[in-house]
VMD Tcl script that builds the backbone (N, CA, C; Angstrom):
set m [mol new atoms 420]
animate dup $m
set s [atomselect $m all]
$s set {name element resname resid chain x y z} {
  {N N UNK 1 A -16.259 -5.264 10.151}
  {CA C UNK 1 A -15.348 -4.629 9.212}
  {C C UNK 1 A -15.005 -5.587 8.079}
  {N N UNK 2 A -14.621 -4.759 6.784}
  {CA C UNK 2 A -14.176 -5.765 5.753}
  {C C UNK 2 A -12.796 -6.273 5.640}
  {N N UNK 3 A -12.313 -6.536 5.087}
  {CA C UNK 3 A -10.777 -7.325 4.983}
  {C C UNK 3 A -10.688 -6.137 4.252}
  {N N UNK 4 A -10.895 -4.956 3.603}
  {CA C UNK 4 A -10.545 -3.750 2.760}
  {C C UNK 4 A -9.872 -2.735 4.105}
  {N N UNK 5 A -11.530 -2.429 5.146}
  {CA C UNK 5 A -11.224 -1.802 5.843}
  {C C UNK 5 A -10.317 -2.132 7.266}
  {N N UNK 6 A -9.621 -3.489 7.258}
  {CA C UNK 6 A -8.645 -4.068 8.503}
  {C C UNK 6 A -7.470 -3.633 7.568}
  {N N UNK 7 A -7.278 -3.657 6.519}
  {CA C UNK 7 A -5.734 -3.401 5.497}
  {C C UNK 7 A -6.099 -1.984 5.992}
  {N N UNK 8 A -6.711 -1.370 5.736}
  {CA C UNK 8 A -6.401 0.106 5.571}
  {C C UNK 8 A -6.079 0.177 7.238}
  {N N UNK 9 A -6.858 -0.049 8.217}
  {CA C UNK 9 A -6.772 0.074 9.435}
  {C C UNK 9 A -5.130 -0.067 10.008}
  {N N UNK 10 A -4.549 -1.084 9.337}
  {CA C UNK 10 A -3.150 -1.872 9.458}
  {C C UNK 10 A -2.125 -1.031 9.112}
  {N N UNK 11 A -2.727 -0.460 7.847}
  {CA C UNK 11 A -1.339 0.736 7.020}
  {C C UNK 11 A -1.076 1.606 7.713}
  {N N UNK 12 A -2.605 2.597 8.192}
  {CA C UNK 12 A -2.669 3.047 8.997}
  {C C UNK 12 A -1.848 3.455 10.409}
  {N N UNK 13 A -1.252 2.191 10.504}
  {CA C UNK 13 A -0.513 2.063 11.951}
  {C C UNK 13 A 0.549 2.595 11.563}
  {N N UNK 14 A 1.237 2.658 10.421}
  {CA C UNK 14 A 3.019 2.678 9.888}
  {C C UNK 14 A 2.775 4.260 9.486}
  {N N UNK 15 A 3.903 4.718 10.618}
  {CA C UNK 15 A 4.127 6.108 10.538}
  {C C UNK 15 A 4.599 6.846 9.216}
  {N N UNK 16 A 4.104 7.591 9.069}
  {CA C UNK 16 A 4.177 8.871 7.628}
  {C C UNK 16 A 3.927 8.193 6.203}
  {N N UNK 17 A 2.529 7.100 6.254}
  {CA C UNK 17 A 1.799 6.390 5.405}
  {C C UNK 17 A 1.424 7.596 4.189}
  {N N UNK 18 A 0.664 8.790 4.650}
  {CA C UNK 18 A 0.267 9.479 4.314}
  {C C UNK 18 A -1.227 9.691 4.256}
  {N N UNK 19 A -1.797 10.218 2.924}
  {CA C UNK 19 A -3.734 9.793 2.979}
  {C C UNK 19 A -3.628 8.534 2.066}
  {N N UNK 20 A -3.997 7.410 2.532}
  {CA C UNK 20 A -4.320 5.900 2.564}
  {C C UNK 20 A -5.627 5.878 1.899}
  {N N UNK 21 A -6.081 5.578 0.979}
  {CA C UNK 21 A -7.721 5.212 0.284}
  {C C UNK 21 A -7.588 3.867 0.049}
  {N N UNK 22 A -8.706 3.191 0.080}
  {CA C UNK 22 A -9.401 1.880 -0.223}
  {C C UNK 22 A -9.538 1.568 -1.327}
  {N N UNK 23 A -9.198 2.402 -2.339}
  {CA C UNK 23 A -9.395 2.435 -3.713}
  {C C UNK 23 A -8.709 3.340 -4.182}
  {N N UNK 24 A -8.450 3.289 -5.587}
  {CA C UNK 24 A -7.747 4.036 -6.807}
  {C C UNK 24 A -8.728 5.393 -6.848}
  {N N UNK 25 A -8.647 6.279 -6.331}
  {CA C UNK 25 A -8.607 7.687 -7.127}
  {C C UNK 25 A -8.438 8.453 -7.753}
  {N N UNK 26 A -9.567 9.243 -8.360}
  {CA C UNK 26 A -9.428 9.817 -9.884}
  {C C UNK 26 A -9.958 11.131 -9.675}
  {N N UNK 27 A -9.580 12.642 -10.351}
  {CA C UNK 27 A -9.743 13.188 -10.669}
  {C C UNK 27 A -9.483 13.874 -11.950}
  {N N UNK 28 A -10.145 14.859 -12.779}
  {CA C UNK 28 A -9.981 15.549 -14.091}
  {C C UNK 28 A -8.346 16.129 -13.927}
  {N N UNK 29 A -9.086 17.145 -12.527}
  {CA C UNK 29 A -8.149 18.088 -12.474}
  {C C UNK 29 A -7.371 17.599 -11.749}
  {N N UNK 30 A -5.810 18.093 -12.243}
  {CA C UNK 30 A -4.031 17.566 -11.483}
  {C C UNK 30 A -4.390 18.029 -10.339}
  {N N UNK 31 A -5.044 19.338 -9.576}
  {CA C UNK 31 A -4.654 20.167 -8.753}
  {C C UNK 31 A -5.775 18.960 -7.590}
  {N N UNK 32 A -6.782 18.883 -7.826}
  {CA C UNK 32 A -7.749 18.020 -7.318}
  {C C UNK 32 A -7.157 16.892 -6.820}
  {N N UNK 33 A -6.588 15.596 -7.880}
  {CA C UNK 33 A -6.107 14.578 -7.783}
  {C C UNK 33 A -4.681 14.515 -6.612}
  {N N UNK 34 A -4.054 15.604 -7.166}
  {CA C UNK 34 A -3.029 15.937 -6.114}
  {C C UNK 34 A -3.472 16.055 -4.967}
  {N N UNK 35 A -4.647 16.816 -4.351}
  {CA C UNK 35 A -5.227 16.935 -3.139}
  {C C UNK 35 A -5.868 16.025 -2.751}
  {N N UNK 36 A -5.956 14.691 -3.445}
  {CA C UNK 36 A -6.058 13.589 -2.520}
  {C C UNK 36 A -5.318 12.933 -1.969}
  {N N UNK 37 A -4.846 12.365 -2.545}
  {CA C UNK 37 A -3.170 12.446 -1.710}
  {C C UNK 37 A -2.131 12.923 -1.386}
  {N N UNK 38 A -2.489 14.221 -0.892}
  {CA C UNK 38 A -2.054 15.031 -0.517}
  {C C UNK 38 A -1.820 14.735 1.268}
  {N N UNK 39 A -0.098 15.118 1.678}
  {CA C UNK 39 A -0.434 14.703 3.415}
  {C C UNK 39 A 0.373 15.954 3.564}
  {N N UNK 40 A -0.198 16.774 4.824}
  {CA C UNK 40 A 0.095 18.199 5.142}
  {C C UNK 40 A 0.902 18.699 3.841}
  {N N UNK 41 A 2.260 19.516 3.201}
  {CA C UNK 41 A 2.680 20.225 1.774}
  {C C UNK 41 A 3.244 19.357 0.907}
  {N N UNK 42 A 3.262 17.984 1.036}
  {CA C UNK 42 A 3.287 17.487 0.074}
  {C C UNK 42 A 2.570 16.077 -0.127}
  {N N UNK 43 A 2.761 15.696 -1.525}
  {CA C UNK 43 A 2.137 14.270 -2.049}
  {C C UNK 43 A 2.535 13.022 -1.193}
  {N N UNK 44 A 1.793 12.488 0.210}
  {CA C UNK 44 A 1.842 11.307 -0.093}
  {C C UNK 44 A 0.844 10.539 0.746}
  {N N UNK 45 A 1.174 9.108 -0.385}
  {CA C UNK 45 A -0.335 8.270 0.312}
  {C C UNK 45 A -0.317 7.501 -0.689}
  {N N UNK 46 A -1.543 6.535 -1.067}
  {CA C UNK 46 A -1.947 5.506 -2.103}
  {C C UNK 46 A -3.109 5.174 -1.946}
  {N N UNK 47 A -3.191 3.540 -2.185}
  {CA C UNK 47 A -4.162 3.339 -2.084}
  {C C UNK 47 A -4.193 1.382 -2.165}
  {N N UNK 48 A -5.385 0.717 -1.899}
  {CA C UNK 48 A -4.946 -0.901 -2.602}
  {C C UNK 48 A -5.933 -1.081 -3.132}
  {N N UNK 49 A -6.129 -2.102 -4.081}
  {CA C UNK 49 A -7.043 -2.858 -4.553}
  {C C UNK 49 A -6.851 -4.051 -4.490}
  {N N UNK 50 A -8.050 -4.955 -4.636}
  {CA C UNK 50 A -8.207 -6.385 -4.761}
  {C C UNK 50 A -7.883 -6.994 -5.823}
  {N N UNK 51 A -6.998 -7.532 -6.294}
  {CA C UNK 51 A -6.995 -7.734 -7.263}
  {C C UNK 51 A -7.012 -9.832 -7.408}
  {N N UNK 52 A -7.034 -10.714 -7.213}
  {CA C UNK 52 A -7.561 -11.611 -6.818}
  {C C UNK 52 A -7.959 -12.297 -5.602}
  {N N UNK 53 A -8.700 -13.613 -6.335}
  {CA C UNK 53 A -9.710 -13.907 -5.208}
  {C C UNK 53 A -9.884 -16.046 -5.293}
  {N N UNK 54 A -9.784 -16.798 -4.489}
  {CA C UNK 54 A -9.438 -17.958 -4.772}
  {C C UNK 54 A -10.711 -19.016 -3.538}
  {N N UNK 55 A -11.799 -19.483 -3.711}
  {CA C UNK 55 A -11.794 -20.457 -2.804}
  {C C UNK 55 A -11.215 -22.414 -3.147}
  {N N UNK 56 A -11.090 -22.733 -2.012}
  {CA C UNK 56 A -10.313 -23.825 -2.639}
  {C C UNK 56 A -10.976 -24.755 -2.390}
  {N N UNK 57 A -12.345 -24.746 -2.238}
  {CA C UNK 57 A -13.456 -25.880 -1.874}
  {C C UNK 57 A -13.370 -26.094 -0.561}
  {N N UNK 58 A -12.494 -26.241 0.068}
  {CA C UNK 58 A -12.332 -26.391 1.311}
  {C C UNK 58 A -12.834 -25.211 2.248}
  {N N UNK 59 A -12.440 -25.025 2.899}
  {CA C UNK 59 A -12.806 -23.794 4.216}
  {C C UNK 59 A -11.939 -22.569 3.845}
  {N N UNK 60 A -11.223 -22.901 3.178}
  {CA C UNK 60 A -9.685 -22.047 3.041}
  {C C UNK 60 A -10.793 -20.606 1.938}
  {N N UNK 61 A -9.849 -19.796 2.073}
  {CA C UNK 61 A -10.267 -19.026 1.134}
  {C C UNK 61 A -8.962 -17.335 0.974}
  {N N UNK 62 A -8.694 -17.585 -0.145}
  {CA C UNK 62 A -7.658 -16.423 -0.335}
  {C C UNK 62 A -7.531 -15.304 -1.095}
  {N N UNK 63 A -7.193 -14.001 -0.756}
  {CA C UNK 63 A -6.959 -12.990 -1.577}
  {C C UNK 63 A -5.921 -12.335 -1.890}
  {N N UNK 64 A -5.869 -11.920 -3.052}
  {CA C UNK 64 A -4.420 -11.137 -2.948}
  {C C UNK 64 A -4.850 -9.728 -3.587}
  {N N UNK 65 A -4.092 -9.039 -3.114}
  {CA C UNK 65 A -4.148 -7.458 -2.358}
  {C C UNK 65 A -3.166 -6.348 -3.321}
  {N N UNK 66 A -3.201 -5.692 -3.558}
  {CA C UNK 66 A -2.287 -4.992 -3.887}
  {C C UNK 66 A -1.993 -3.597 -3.550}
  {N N UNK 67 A -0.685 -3.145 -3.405}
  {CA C UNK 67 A -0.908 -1.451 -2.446}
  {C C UNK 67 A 0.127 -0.867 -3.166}
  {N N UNK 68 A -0.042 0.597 -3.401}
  {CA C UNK 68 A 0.532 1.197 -4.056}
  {C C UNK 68 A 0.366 2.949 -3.699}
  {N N UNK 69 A 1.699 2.831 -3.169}
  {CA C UNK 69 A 2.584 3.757 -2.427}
  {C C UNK 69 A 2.884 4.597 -3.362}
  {N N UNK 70 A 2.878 6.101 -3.307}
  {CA C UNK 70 A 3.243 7.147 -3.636}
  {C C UNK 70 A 3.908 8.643 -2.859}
  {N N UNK 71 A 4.412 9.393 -2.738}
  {CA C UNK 71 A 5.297 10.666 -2.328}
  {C C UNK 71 A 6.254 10.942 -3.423}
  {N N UNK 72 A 5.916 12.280 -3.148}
  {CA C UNK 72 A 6.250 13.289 -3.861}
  {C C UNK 72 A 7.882 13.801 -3.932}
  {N N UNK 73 A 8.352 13.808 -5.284}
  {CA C UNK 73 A 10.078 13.691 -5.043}
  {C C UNK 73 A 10.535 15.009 -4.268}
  {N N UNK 74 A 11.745 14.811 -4.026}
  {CA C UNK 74 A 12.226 16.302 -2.995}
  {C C UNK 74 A 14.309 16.071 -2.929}
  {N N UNK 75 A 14.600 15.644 -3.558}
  {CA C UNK 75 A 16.010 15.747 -4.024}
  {C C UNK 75 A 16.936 16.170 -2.814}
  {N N UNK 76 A 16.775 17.121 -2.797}
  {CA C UNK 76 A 17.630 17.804 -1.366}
  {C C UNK 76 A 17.285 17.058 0.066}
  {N N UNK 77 A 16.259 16.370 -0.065}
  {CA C UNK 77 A 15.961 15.709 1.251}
  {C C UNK 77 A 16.102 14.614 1.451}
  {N N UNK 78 A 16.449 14.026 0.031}
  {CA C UNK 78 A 16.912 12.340 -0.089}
  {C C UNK 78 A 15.780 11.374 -0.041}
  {N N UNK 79 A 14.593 11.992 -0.670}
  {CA C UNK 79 A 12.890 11.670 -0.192}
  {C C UNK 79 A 13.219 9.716 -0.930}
  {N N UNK 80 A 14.008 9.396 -1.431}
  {CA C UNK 80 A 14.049 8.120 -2.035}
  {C C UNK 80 A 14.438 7.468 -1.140}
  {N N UNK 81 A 15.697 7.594 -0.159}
  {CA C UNK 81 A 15.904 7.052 0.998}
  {C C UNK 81 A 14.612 6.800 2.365}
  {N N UNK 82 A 14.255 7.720 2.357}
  {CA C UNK 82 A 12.742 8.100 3.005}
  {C C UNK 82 A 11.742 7.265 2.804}
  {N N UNK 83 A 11.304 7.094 1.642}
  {CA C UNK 83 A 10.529 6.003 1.066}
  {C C UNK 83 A 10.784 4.907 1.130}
  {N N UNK 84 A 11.758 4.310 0.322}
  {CA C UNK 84 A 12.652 3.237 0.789}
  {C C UNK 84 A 12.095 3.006 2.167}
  {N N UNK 85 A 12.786 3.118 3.220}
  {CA C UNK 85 A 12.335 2.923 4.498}
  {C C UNK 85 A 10.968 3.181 5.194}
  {N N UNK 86 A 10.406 3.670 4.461}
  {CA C UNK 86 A 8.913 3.615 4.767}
  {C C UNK 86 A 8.559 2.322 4.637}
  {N N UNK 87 A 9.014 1.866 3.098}
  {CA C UNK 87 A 8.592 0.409 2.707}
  {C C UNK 87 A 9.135 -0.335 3.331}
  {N N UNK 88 A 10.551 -0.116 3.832}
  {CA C UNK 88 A 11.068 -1.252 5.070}
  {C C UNK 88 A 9.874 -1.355 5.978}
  {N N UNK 89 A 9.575 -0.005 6.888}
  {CA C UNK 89 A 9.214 -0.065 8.363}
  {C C UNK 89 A 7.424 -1.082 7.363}
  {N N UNK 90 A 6.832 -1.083 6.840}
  {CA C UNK 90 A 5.726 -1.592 6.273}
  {C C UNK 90 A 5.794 -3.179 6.224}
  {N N UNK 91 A 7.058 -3.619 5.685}
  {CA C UNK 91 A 7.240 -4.957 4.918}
  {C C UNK 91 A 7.446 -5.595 6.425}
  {N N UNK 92 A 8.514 -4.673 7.426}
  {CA C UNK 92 A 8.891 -5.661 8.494}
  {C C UNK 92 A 7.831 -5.626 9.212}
  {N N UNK 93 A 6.703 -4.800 10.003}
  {CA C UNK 93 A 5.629 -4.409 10.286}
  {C C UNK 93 A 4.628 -5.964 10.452}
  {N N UNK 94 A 4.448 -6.290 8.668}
  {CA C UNK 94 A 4.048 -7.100 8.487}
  {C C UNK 94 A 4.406 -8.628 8.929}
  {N N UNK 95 A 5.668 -8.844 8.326}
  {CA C UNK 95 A 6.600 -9.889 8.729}
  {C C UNK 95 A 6.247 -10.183 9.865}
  {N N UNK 96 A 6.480 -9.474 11.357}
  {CA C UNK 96 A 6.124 -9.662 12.497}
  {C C UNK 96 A 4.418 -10.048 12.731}
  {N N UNK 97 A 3.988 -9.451 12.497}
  {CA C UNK 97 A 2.161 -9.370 12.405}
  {C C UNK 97 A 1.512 -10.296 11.593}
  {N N UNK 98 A 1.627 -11.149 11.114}
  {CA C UNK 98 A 0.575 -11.798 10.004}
  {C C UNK 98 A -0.861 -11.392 9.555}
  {N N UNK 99 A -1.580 -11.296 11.010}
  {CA C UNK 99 A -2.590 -11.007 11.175}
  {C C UNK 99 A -3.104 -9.711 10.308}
  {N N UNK 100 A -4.446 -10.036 9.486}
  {CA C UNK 100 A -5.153 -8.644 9.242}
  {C C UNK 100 A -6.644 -8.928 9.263}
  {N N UNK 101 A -7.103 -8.888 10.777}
  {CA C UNK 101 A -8.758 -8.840 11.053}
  {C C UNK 101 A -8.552 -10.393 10.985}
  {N N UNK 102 A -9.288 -11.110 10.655}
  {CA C UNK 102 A -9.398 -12.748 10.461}
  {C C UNK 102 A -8.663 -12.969 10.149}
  {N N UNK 103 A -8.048 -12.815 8.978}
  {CA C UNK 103 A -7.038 -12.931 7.809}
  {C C UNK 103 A -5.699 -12.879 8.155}
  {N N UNK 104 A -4.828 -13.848 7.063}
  {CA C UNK 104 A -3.532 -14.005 7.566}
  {C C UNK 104 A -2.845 -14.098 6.564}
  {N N UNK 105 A -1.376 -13.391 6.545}
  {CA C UNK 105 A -0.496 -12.883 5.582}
  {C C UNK 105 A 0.086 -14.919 5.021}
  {N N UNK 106 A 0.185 -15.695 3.944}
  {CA C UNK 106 A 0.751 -16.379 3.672}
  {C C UNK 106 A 1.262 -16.050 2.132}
  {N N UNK 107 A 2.477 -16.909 1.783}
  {CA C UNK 107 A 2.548 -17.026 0.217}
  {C C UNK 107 A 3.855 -18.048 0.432}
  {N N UNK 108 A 4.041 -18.505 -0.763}
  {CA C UNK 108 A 5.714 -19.404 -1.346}
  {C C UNK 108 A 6.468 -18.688 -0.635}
  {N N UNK 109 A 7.044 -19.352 0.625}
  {CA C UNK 109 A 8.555 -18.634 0.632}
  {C C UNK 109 A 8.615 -17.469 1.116}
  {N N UNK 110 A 7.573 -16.752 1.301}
  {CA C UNK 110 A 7.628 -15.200 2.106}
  {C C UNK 110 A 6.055 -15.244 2.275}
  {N N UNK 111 A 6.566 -14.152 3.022}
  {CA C UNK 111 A 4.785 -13.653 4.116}
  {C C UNK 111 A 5.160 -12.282 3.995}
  {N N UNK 112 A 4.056 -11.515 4.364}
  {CA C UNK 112 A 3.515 -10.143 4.312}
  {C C UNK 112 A 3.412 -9.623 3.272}
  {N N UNK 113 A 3.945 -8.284 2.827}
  {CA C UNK 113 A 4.057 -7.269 1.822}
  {C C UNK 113 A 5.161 -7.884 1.347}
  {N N UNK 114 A 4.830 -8.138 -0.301}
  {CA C UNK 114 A 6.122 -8.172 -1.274}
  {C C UNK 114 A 6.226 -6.936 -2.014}
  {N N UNK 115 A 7.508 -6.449 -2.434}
  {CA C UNK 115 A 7.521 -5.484 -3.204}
  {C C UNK 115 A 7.750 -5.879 -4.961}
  {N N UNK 116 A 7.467 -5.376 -5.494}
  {CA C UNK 116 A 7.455 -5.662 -6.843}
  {C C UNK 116 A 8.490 -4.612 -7.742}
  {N N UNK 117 A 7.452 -3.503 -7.527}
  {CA C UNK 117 A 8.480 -2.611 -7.992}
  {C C UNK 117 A 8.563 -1.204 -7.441}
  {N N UNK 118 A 9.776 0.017 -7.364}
  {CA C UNK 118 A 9.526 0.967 -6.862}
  {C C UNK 118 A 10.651 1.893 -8.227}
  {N N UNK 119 A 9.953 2.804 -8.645}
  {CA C UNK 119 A 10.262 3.766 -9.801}
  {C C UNK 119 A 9.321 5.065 -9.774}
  {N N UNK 120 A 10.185 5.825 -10.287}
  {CA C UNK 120 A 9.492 7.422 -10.437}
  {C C UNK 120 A 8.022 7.143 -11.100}
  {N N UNK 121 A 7.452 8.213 -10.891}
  {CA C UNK 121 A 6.212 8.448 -11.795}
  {C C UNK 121 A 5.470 10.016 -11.749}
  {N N UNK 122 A 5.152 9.931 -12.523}
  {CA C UNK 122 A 4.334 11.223 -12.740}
  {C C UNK 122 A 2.691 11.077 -12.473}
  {N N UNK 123 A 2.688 11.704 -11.305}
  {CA C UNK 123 A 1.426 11.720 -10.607}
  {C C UNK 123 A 0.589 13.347 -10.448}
  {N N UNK 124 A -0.401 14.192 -10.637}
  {CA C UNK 124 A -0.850 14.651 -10.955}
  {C C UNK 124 A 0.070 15.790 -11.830}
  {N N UNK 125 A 0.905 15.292 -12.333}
  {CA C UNK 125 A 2.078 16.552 -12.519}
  {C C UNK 125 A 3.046 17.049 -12.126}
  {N N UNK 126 A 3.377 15.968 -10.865}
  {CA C UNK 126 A 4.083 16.004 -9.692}
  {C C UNK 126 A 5.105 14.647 -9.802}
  {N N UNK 127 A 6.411 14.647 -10.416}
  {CA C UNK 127 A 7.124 13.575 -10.048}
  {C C UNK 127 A 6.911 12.881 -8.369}
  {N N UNK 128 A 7.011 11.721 -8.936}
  {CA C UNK 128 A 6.515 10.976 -7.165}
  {C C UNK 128 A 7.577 10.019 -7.075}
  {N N UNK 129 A 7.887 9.422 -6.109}
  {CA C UNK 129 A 8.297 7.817 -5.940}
  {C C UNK 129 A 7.076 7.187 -5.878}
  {N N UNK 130 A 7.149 5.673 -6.868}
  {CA C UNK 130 A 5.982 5.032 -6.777}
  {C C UNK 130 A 6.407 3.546 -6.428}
  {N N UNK 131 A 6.130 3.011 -5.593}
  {CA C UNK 131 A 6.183 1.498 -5.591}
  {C C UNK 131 A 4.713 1.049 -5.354}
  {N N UNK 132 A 4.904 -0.393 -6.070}
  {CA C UNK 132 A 3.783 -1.462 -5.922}
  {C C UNK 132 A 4.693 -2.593 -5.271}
  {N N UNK 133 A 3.531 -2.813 -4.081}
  {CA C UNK 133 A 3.398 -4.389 -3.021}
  {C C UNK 133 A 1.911 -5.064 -3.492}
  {N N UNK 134 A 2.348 -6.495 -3.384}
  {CA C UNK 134 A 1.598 -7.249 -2.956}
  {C C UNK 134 A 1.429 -8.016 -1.637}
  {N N UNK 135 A 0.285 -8.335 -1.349}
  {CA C UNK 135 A -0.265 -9.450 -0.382}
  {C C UNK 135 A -0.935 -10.285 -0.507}
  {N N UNK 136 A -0.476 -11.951 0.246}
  {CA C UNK 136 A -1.628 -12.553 -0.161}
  {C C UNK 136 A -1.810 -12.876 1.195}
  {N N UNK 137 A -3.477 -12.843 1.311}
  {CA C UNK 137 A -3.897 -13.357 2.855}
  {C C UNK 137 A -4.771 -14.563 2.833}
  {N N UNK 138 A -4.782 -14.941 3.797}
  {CA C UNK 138 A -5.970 -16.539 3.861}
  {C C UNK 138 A -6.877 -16.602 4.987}
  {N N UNK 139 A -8.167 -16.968 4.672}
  {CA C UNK 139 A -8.783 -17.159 6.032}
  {C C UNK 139 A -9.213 -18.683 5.861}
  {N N UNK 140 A -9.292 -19.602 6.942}
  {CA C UNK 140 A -9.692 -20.698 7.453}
  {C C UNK 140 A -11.040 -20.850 7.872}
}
mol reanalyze $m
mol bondsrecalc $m
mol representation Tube
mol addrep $m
């Protein structure tokens, strides 16, 4: 397996993730795009990408990750609180676990999933909650 497919495997584990992709997805159509991340009647799910990559001459070698969480707003249900704590049960998840396949959660001062930012967005036409995490992992 790749260090792509042990992250996804990992997210995977954290209940009401939603549909999880390995990559950024695109469609023309809203109605399409929506139906990918789509989890049973409503929007949610994401996706990560790689976004750097470091060897340090040594044995060491590091990446950092990025994941980006989406669901679909719902007002009456308090879906921001919901989320919110999704990203808790994720961040602490991690915290405990280091581990992903070989690979191991390090950075300055914190380990696992950092959050960066979490704000509305407009996703196929569909107000969403959106946050972006990072990770950085290392293998030896």
């Amino acid at each position: 397996m790749t260090l792509r497919d042990d992250l996804l495997a990992r997210l995977n584990t954290v209940p009401n993730m939603g549909q999880m992709h390995g990559y950024e997805r695109y469609a023309s159509n809203q109605t399409v795009l929506a139906n990918l991340y789509k989890s049973g009647d409503t929007l949610r799910g994401g996706f990560i990408r790689w976004l750097r990559g470091k060897n340090t001459g040594t044995w060491e070698r590091y990446q950092t990750w990025e994941l980006v969480m989406l669901q679909g707003w719902n007002d009456e249900q308090a879906s921001q609180v919901e989320f919110d704590n999704r990203i808790d049960v994720l961040m602490a998840g991690f915290n405990r676990d280091t581990r992903v396949g070989d690979w191991y959660a390090v950075d300055e001062g914190a380990q696992g999933w950092q959050l960066l930012k979490n704000q509305p967005a407009l996703v196929a036409g569909v107000l969403c909650h959106h946050a972006t995490l990072q990770i950085l992992l290392m293998r030896t």
